[in-house]
C-alpha positions as CSV (number, residue, x, y, z in Angstrom):
1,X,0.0,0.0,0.0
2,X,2.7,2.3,0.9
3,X,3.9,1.7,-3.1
4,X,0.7,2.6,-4.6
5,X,0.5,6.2,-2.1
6,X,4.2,7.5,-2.9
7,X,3.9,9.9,-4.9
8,X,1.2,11.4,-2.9
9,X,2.9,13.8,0.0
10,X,1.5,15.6,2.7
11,X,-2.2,16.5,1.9
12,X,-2.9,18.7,-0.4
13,X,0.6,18.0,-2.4
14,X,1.3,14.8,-4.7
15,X,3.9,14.1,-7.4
16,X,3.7,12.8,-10.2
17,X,6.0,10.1,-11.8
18,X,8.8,11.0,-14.0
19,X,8.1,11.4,-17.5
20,X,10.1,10.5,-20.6
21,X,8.5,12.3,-23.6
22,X,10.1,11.9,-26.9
23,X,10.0,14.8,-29.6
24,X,10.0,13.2,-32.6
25,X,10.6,15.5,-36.2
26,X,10.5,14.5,-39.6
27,X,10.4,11.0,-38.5
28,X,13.4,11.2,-36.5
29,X,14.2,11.5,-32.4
30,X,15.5,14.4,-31.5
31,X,15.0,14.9,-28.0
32,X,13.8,13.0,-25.0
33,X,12.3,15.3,-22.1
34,X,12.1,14.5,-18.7
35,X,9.7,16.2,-16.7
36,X,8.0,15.7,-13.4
37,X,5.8,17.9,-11.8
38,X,4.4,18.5,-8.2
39,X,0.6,19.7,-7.9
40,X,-1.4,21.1,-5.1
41,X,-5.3,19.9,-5.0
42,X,-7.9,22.5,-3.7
43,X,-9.0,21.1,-1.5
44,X,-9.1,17.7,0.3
45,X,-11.9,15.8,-1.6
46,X,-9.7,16.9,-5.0
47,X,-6.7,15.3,-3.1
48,X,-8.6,12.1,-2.4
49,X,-10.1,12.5,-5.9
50,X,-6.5,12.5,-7.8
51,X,-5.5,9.6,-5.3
52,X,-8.1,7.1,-7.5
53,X,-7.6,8.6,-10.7
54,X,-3.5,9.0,-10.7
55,X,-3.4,6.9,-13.7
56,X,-5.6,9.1,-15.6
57,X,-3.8,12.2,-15.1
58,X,-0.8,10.9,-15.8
59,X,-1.9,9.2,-19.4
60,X,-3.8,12.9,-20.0
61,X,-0.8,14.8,-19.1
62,X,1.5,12.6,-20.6
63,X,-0.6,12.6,-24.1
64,X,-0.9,16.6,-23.7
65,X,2.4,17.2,-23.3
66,X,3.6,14.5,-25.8
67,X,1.5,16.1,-28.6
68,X,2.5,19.5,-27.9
69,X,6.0,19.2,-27.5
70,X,6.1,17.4,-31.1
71,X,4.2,20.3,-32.2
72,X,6.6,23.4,-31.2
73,X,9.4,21.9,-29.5
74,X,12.2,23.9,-29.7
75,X,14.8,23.8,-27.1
76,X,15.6,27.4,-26.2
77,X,12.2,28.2,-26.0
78,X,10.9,25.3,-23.6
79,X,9.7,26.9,-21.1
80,X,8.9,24.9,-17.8
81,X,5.9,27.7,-16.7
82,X,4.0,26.6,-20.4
83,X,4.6,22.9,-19.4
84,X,3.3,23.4,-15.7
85,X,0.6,25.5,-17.0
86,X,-0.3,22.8,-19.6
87,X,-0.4,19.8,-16.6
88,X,-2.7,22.6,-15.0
89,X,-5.5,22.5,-17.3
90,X,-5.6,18.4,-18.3
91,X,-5.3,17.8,-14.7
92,X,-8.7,20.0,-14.2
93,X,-10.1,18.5,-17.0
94,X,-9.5,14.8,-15.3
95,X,-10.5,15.8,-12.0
96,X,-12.6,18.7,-12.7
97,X,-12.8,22.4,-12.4
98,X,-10.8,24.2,-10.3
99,X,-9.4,20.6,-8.7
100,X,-6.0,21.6,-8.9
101,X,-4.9,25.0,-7.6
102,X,-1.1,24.9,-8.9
103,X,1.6,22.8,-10.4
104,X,4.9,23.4,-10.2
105,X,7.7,21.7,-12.6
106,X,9.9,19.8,-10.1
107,X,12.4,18.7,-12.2
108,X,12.9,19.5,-16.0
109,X,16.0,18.2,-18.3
110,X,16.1,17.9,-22.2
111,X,18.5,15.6,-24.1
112,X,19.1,16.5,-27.6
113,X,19.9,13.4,-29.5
């Protein structure tokens, strides 16, 4: 049990799991970004809320961020407040309005391939 709570912290904080998004152009790899972010829930039923649907928000997010990011990557203007801001709204739109007041990039690293 302690497994399946770990990325959720103190209440209303939880983490989500690394992420490994490729950027793929022309057919080719040419990036891989890592990205994990930490959100805050409004309020306690949207903290117990995320708890059961963790694997939703991170396919959501993941998909968001995937499509995006193969859309306008480029790497001097990756901005990690546009990514947060991004994992904002499809976490809202999981959970519901207004379920998650922030998100805030914990980590953020880019390989160019």
């Amino acid at each position: 049990d302690k497994e399946k709570d770990a990325y959720f912290l103190e209440n209303p904080f939880f983490r989500l799991p690394y992420m490994k998004i490729p950027v793929i152009k022309e057919g080719n790899l040419v990036a891989n970004i890592y990205i994990q972010f930490d959100m805050k829930a409004f309020d306690k039923e949207a903290f117990y809320r995320a708890k059961i649907l963790a694997p939703r928000i991170i396919d959501a997010v993941f998909r968001d961020l995937y499509g995006a990011l193969n859309r306008w990557f480029v790497e001097s203007k990756l901005s990690s407040s546009t990514l947060s801001k991004r994992a904002l709204q499809v976490s809202n739109n999981v959970l519901g309005k207004n379920s998650v007041e922030m998100v805030y990039t914990k980590e953020l690293f880019v390989s160019i391939v």
